[in-house]
Each structure stands twice: as C-alpha cells, then as structure tokens.
C-alpha angles and dihedrals in degrees: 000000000000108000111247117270108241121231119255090356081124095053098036079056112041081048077052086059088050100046100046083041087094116045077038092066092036089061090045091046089056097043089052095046089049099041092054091253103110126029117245087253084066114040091036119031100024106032093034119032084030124035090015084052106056086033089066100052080054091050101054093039073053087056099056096043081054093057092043090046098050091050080087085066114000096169089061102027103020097084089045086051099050098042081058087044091052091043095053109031071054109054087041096056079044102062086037088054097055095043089060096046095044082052094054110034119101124260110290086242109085114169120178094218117036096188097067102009102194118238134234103231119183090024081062091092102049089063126111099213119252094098109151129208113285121266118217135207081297087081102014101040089192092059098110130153112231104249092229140049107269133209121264090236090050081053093047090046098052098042089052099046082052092068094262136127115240116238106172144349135186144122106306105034135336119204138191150185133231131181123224115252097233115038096359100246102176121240123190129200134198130183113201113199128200138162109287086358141072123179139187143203134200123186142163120230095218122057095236127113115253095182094261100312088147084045081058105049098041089050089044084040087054106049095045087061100041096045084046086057 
C-alpha cells in the first residue's frame, strides 16, 4: 500500500530549501572565489553581501512559516521545520553579526608609529589601490612599537608564527604576506628595526573592512615580540 502523503511535508519542505539558500551560496561563493572561478567582486561583494544577504532575511522568515506549518503534524514535519528554523534564524545572526563587526573594527592600515609609518617597499606593487591612512594604538590598542632593536630572526619568527610568508629578513625589516582563510584578501606585513625601536605594520591590499583583522595581526605581531624581549 502508498504511504500516506503527509499534510504540508511539501511546504515544510519547499520553506527547508529557503532557509539553507543562503549559507548554501555563501559556501559556493567561497569555494569559487578560492578555487580561482568567481572575482573577488562576485563571490564577495555581490553573492554574498548581496544576494546571501537578502536570502537570508527570506530564510529565516522560512524558518518561522515551517514551524508554523509543522504544528499540523510536529512528530513527521517538526524536526524538518526546526532544523529550517535553526539554519535560518542562523545565517541571518550571522550576517548581522558580521555587519556589525565589519562596522566596528578598526581600518585595515595599523601602523605601530604613525609619524613615520614604515612602508612596505617592494610589496608596493602587488597592491590593488584602496590603502587608508594608518591608524595607531588610538584604534588598535595593541598596536605598539618593541622598545629595542630586535634580531632579524626574532622579526622571521614572528611573522611567521602570525600566519605570514615570509618574503624577506635582514638587518634593518623583514615583511610578509598572508591570505585570508575564507575568500584570500591579501594582507602584507613589514617590521621596520632600528636601533632602541622596532616597529610593524599590518595592512590589507583591498579598501574594504575586514572587522579589524590588521588590528589582529599587529597586536598578535607585538606581543610576540615584546613577550620574546
């Protein structure tokens, strides 16, 4: 004998599809911008903090009709329904989340000495324009220079530890560059060392806000340093 159809399983399920579209899009977004598919313009900026974006006000609005749905029969369709409920009220704290992290984190320019900000010479080149004035311990309170002149190894080693790859060390500064996990932004890193002074700088190679991620590595860049004194 056909099983019984189940009242509203086609609804509960078609409002399960809404609310997992856009976490779905995020992750190929990710995935295409990674894999070399999709610019950074269009996973990033258009699929994700645009179409992800509104897809996920629809899912967790989803969410909520699938509850409400499922109350007809909540031992068949209520698992289905809160699982759409938890994947959408999700995505969409997540994007809130960010928004509001991407809105508060310092410029992604930190520069540990604002008088003279050391530059970042031959990785000059490799940057895509959109670089802001440097932001001191004012912003990034972690953002503070080493009171002595360090070894280049000391320099290597903490660049390193940070996540970067190391480009070049000597006597005078060794620098870096890092990708970021999830859609590779570039991130570049100098240390400048001078007698009783050393000094860092952490910037990203794009103008948009990453929620403070320069702020990060300076501060992790520092202390390394300092504690290593």
């Amino acid at each position: 004998m056909a099983k019984a159809a189940v009242k509203g399983r086609g609804a509960v399920q078609a409002l399960t599809a809404l609310a997992v579209a856009s976490p779905l899009l995020v992750l190929l977004s990710i995935i295409g911008v990674r894999g070399g598919l999709l610019s950074v313009e269009t996973g990033y900026d258009l699929l994700t903090w645009t179409v992800a974006w509104w897809l996920s006000l629809v899912g967790a609005a989803a969410g909520v009709l699938a509850v409400g749905v499922a109350l007809r029969n909540l031992r068949v369709l209520g698992p289905v329904a809160a699982a759409a409920f938890l994947v959408g009220a999700g995505s969409l704290g997540g994007f809130l989340w960010q928004k509001q992290a991407l809105a508060s984190g310092a410029v992604e320019n930190v520069s540990t000495d604002l008088v003279e900000v050391p530059g970042f010479g031959r990785l000059r080149p490799d940057r895509m324009g959109g670089l802001q004035p440097a932001v001191g311990v004012e912003a990034c309170p972690g953002a503070v220079p080493v009171p002595t002149q360090i070894a280049p190894e000391s320099a290597a080693w903490a660049l390193q530890e940070a996540g970067f790859s190391l480009g070049r060390a000597g006597v005078a500064r060794a620098d870096g560059s890092r990708q970021s996990v999830w859609f590779g932004f570039g991130y570049d890193a100098v240390i400048r060392i001078r007698p009783g002074r050393t000094d860092i700088r952490v910037a990203a190679r794009d103008g948009r806000p990453h929620g403070g991620e320069a702020c990060r590595l300076v501060t992790r860049i520092s202390g390394l340093l300092n504690a290593s004194t």
